[in-house]
N, C-alpha and C positions, 0 to 999 in steps of 0.2 A: 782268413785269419780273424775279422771278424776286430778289427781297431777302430771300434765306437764309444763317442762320448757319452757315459749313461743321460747326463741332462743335453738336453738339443738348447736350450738357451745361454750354453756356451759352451758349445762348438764351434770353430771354426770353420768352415767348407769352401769357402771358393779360393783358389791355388793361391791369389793374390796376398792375398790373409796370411798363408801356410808361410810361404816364399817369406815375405815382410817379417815374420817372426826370427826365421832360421838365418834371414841376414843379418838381425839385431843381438844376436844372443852370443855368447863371448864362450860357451865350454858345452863338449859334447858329451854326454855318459853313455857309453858303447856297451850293451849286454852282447855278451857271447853264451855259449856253451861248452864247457871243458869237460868230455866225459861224463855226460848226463847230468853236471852240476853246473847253475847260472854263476860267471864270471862277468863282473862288470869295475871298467875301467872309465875313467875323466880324463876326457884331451881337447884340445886344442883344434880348432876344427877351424873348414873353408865350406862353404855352401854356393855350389852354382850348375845349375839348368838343370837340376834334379839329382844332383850326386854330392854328397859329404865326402871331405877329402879329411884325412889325418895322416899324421907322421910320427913314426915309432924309430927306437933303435931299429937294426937288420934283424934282429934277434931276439927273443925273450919269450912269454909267455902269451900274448896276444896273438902272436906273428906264429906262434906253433898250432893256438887253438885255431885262426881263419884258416888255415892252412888244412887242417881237418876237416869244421865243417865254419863255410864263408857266411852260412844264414846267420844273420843279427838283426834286433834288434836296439834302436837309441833315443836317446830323449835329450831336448834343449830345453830352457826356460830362461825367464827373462823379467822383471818388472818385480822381484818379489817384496813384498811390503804388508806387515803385519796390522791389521788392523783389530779394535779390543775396546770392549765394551765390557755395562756392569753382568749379562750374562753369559756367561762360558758358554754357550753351546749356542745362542745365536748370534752376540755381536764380535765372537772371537773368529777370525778369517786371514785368509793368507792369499792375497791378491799377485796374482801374476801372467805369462801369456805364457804357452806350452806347445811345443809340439812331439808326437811320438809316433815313430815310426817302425818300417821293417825294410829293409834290404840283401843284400848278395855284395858282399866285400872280396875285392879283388884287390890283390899287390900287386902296385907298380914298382917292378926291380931296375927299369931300364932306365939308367941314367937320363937322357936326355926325354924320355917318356914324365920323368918327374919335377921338371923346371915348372911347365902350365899350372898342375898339383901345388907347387909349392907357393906359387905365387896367389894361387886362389885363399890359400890357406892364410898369408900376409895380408891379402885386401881383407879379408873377416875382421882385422883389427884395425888398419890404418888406411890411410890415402896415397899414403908418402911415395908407394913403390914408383916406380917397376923397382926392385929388386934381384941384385946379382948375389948368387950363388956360388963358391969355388968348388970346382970340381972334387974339393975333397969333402966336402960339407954334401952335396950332394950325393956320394958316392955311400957316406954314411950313414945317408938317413932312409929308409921304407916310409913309402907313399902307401897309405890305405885308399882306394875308392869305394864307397858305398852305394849302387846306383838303389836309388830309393823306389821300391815296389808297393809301396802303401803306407800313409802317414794319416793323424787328424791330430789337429789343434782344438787346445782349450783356452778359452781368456776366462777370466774369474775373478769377477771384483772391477773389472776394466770397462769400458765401452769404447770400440772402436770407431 
């Protein structure tokens, strides 16, 4: 695929780097494919051992487009803060950390398959959990998994 940073002086490369981003960043933007046309969606994601977890209705348009074809494409970010100077084109910049990837999304439909899923999804925001579930709330929500095939991060403006 060929998901390289054009500048190596901010790139991100060792997993640690990637990881530390993808568990810092609050919203995932999902590109699909609908019919030879790019469709892209913002949700609410969980990040852990190499898989993006989200949760959709049972139904809708996302849920028809994986279902066709699972390849996607997604990107997180995090830190963003403008910085602005007396010239536009060298001291105007937008600092932040990034990562962007590609994966194979698979629905989990199996009720008790998507407790794990959803709790990962809960830790991405809070500490508070474990978190309980009722059976009806689970029943109506689809678990996306994304097992991630190849991602690189960008920092920009940052030093880590």
């Amino acid at each position: 695929m060929g998901n390289k940073v054009r500048r190596d002086d901010k790139e991100v490369k060792d997993p640690e780097g990637l990881q530390s981003i993808l568990q810092k960043c609050m919203v995932c933007h999902l590109a699909l494919v609908d019919e030879g046309k790019p469709y892209m969606v913002s949700m609410n994601y969980g990040f852990k051992d190499n898989c993006i977890y989200l949760h959709s209705a049972l139904e809708g348009r996302k849920i028809d487009v994986i279902r066709q074809n699972p390849e996607v494409c997604f990107q997180v970010y995090n830190g963003n803060r403008l910085t602005t100077g007396p010239d536009a084109c060298g001291d105007w910049t937008m600092k932040y950390r990034s990562v962007t990837g590609f994966g194979k999304a698979t629905l989990i439909e199996d009720d008790q398959k998507k407790q794990e899923p959803m709790q990962i999804i809960m830790n991405q925001y809070t500490t508070r959990g474990p978190f309980e579930f009722t059976p009806e709330r689970v029943a109506e929500t689809m678990v996306i998994r994304i097992d991630i095939e190849e991602m690189t991060g960008k920092i920009s403006g940052y030093s880590e």
